[in-house]
N, C-alpha and C positions, 0 to 999 in steps of 0.2 A: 753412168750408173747412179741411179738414186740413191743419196746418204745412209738410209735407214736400209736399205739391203747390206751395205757394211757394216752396220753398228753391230759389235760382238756384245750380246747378252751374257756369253757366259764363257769369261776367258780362260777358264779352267781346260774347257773341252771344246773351245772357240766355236763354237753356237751363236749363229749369229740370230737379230731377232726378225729379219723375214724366216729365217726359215721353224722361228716356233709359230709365225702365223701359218705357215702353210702346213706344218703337221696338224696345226689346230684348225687348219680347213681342210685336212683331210679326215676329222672326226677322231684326234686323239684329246680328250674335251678331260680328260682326269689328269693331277698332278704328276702319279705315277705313272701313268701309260708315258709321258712324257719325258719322267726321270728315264723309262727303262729304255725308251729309243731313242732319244737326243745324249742320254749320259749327263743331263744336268743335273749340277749338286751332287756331281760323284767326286770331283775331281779335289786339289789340294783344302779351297775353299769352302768345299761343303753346303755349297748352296748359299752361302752369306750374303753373295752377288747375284745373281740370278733368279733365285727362288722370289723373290721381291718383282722381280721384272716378269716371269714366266707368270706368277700368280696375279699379274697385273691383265696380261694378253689374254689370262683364261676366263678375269672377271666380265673385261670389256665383248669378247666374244661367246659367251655365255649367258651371260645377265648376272654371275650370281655373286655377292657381297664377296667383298676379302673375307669380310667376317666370318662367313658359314664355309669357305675351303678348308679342306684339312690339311695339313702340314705331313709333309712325305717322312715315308719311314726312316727312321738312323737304325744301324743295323752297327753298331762296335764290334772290334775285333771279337771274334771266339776266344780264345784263348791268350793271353797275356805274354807279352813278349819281353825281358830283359833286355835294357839295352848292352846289359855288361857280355848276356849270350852270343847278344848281335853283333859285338865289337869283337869278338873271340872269330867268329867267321861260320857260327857254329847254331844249331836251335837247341836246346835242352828242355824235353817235356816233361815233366814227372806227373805220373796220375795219383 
């Protein structure tokens, strides 16, 4: 088996990086269409790993600068969570 079919891009959601070439030969050519079907930069690290690598495969099989990619949406919690709620076992929302 070839090295680089191993190499995991993105340990979070173990995404290795043949296979963001191949969703990227299968015509998913935006950062986000990538986030939404591979899961990367979802997971503990947030893209810290990955997103550097993924944005690398999309430049060299695209043509287009790191420069000009947009950087994928962050999306923070809705709603704020206590951890003192959370250690209780419990959520408490007040509007």
């Amino acid at each position: 088996m070839c090295k680089e079919k191993r190499t995991v891009a993105c340990r979070c959601e173990d995404v290795t990086l043949d296979e963001i070439r191949d969703y990227i030969g299968m015509g998913y050519t935006d950062l986000e269409e990538l986030k939404r079907v591979l899961r990367i930069s979802m997971g503990r690290c947030q893209g810290k790993t990955c997103l550097p690598i993924v944005m690398r495969e999309l430049s060299i099989a695209t043509g287009v600068p790191l420069s000009e990619m947009k950087p994928t949406t962050f999306r923070p919690p809705t709603v704020g969570i206590l951890l003192g709620d959370l250690a209780k076992g419990g959520l408490v929302h007040e509007e």
